[in-house]
N, C-alpha and C positions, 0 to 999 in steps of 0.2 A: 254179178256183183262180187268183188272180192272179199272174203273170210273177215279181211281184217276192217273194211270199211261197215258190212254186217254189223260188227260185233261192237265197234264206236258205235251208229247208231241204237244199235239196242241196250250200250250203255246209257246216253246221253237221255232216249224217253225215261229210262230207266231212274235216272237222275233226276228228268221232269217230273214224274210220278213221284218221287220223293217228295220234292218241295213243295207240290199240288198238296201231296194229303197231308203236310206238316202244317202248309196255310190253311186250308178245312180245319186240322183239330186247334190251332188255335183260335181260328174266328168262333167252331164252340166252345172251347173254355172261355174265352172272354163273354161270347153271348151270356153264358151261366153265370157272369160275373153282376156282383150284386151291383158294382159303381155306373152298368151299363142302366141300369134303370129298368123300366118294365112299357109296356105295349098299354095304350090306350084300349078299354073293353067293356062290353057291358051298356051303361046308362053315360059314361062318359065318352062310348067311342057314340053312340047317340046321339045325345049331344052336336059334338065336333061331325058329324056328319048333314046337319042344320044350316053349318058354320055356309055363308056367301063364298067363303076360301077356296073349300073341301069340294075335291073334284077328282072323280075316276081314283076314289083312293089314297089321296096324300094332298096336305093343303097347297095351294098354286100364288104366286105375287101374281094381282092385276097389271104389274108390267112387268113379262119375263124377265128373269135375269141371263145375261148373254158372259161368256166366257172363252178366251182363246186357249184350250184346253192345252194345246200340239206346244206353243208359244211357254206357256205358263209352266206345262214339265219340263221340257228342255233348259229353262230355267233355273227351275228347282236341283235338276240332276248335273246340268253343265256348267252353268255359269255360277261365279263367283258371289259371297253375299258382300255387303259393305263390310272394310274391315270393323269397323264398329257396331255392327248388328247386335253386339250384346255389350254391359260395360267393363271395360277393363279392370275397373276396380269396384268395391263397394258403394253401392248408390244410396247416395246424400240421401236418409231419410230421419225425418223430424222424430222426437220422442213424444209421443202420444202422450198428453196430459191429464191425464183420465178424472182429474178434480175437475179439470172445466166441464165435465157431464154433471155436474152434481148441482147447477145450477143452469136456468133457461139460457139461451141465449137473450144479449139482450133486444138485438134487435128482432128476433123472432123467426130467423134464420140461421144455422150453421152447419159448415159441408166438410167432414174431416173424406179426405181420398187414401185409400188405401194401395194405389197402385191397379194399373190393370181400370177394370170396369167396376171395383168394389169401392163403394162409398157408404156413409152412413151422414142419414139427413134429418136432420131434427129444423120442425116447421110447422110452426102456431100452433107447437102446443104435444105433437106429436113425433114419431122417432123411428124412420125409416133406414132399413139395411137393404141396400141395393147389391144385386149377384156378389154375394159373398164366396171367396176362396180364401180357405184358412190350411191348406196343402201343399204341399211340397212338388206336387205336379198337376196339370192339367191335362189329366186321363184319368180311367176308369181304374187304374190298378196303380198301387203305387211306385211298382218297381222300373215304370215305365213310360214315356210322353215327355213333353214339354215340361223342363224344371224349372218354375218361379225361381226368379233371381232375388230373392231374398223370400222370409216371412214378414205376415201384418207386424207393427209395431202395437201391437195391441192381441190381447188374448181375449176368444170371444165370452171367456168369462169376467174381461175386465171393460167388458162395450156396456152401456149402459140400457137399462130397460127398452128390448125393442118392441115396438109396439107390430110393427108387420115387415115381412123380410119379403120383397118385392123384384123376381126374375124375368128377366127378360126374352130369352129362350132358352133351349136346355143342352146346347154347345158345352163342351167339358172347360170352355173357358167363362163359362158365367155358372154354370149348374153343378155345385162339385159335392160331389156325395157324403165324403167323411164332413163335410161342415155341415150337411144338411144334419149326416145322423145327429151331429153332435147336440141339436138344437131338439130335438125331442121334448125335451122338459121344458120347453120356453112355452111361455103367453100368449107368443108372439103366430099374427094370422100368415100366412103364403099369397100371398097374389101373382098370378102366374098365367100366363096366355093358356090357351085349351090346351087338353093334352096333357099338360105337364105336369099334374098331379098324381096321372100313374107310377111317377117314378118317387115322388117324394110320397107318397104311402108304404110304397117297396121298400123303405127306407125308414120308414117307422112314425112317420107323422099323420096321425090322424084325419081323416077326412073332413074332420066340423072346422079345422084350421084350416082346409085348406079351400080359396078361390077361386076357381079359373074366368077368365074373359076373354073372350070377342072384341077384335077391334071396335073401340067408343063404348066397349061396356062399360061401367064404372062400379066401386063399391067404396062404403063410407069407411072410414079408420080414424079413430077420433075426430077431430075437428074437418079432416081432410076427404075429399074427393079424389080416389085413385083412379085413375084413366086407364088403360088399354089404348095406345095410341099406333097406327099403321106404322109396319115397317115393312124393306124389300131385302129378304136374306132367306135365310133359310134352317131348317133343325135336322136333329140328328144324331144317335149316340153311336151306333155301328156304322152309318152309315150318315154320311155330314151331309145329305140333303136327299134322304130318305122324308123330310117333310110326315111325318105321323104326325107331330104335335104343332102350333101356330108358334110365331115369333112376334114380338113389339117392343116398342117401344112405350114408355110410362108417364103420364101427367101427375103431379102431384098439386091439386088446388086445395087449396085451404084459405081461412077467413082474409089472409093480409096477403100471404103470398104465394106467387107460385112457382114452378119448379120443374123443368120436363127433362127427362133422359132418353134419349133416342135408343137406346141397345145396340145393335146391331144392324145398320142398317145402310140400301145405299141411295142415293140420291129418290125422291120420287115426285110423282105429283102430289101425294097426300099430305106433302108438311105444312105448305100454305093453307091448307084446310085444318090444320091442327091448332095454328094460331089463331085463326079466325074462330076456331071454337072454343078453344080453351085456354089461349096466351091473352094481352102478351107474358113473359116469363120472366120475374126477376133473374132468374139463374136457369142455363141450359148446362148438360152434362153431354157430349155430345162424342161418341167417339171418333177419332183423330189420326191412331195410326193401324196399320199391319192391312198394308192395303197395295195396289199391285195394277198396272194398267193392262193388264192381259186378264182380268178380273174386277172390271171396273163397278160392276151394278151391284157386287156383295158387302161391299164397305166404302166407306164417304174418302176417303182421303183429307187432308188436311185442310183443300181449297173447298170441297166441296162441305167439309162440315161446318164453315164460316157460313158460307150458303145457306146452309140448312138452318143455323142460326136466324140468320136472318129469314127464313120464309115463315119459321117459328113465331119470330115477333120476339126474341130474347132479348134482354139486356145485357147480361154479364156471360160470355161465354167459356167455360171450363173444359177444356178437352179433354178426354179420358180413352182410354185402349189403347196406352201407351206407358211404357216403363218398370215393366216388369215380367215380358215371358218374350220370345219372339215367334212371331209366327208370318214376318215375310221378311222380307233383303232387307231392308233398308234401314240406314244407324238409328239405333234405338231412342236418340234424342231428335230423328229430321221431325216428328209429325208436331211436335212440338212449336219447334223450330219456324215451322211450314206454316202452321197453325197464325203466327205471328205477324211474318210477312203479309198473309190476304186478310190480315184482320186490318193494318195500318192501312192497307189500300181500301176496305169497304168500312173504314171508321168504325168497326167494330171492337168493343172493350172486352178483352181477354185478363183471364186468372189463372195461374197456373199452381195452386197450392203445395208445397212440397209433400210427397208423403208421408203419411203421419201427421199433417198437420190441421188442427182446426181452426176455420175461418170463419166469418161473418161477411159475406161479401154486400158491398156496395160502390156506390158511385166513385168513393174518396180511396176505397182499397187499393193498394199499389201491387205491380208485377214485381215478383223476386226472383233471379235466374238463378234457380239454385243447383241445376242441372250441368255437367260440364260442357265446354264450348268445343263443340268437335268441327272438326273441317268436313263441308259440304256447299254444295256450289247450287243455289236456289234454283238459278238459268237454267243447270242443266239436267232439272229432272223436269219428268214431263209428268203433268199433272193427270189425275186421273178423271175421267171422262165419262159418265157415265152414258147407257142409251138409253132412249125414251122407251122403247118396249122391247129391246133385246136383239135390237136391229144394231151392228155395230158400224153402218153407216149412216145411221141416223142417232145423232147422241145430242143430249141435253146443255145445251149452251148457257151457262153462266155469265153474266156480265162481266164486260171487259174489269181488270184493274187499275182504278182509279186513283192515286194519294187525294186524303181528305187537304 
């Protein structure tokens, strides 16, 4: 072998070994990182080993999730995103009224959205904060990750008495540390799938505050019966489906009405059993967008969260995981958009509240496009599909669409 071929290769390992042991020390500095959370242990990894989930180590969906891994980087690394994947300008959001807390709603319901997956829900009586992100990014450090395209219009010093702050899994887009610490001095309980109270201890909140559940567990919070309701996704703070901790989605029953947020989740057989136990539901929150057909069974897409609506038993359907970080291709207003179109076709009544804004939703409530009107071509995106058990030639058929 020639001198000079030698000594290129003994460069180029040389080079590899670099960037090996520069990814090693940062995946431990980040491990040592406080926003990465902390490991299930003790009486709570006990627990979560009980769990019907918890198998060989890390909880499992009763219908795998299937993924075209090869399809979905190539993707990511080659192909182009929508030019509109984030917005060009400042996004319409409403000025948070913070008098209207100071008095009940009247009808006994109202849903202010923050953007993303964070809402806050006051209901018969009580006053729920759903995966709250009050940060500047969705990761574990701040100088780093996914940057919200905007802040809350609201300061969580100016949110009004929450009674229980209610997570869905512990994804840095619903679980986000600096809000958590920041909540230390609240009243307020945690209701949180297994697991995930490891990290919101690491973090300074107390254990008497904090709940974990089991799908169909429940626990009381004023007036309300908070569900743990099945979902098909998955957890993760190092590692996005390392699965240590459980994912769900949330019922909120209370005397008059009710209330479910799906989290994270994608199509399965358990929603129709969720309505039949615990619906139907004044209002679903249901997430909508950052979803991808090369990844169909980890989030709903737009056509299938109508679906899910409906197997729910909902009335009013409110889409959320959308409008405010990106984390697939597609223009940051289609799931919306998307959301719309298979709502007219399965007569399903959609709300789309602007950010920041507080509602009372009912039958009489009106849609307001308050979002801008971007050019995308409904035809020609292909909808996402999920599989029945991770078989990607056997996938979950939704009814044709129909106009009412």
């Amino acid at each position: 072998m020639p001198i000079e071929r030698l000594k290129l290769g003994t460069l180029l390992w040389s080079f590899a070994g670099v960037i090996a042991l520069g990814i090693s020390l940062a995946v431990f500095v980040l491990a040592r990182s406080a926003g990465v959370g902390s490991k299930p242990e003790g009486k709570r990894l006990a627990r979560i080993q009980q769990s019907p989930e918890w198998n060989a180590g890390r909880f499992e969906n009763p219908q795998p999730i299937w993924s075209d891994t090869s399809k979905a980087w190539r993707e990511l690394v080659v192909e182009s995103s929508s030019p509109d994947v984030a917005p060009l300008g400042p996004v319409p959001i409403a000025n948070t009224d913070t008098a209207v807390f100071q008095k009940p709603p009247a009808s006994g319901l109202r849903i202010t959205w923050f953007g993303h997956s964070s809402a806050l829900i006051e209901i018969d009586g009580t006053t729920i904060l759903i995966d709250p992100i009050w940060s500047e990014r969705a990761s574990p450090v701040a100088w780093a990750g996914p940057k919200l395209w905007f802040s809350p219009p609201i300061t969580l010093i100016e949110l009004p008495a929450v009674d229980a702050v209610v997570i869905s899994h512990d994804h840095y887009d619903h679980l986000d540390f600096a809000t958590i610490a920041a909540m230390q001095s609240w009243r307020a309980v945690f209701v949180v799938p297994l697991g995930v109270g490891a990290h919101l201890e690491r973090w300074g909140i107390s254990g008497d505050r904090i709940v974990e559940l089991e799908w169909w567990q429940g626990t009381k919070v004023g007036a309300l019966q908070v569900v743990a309701t099945p979902a098909r996704h998955a957890s993760g703070r190092l590692g996005a489906k390392s699965n240590k901790t459980l994912w769900a989605g949330f019922a909120l029953v209370g005397p008059q009405h009710r209330v479910w947020y799906s989290g994270d989740t994608g199509l399965h057989e358990g929603l129709r059993t969720v309505g039949e136990r615990l619906g139907p539901f004044d209002v679903t929150l249901i997430e909508a967008g950052q979803y991808n057909t090369h990844w169909p069974d980890t989030h709903l897409g737009p056509e299938q969260a109508v679906e899910a609506h409906r197997e729910v038993r909902g009335k009013i359907l409110i889409p959320v995981h959308w409008g405010r970080l990106p984390l697939a291709k597609h223009a940051w207003t289609e799931p919306v958009e998307r959301v719309l179109v298979a709502a007219q076709c399965r007569d399903v009544k959609v709300l789309a509240p602007q950010i920041g804004e507080s509602i009372e939703p009912d039958a009489e409530s009106r849609l307001t496009r308050w979002w801008p009107t971007l050019h995308w071509e409904p035809a020609a995106e292909s909808p996402v599909v999920a599989t029945k058990n991770g078989d990607p030639l056997d996938r979950i058929r939704i009814p044709e669409c129909a106009a009412p």
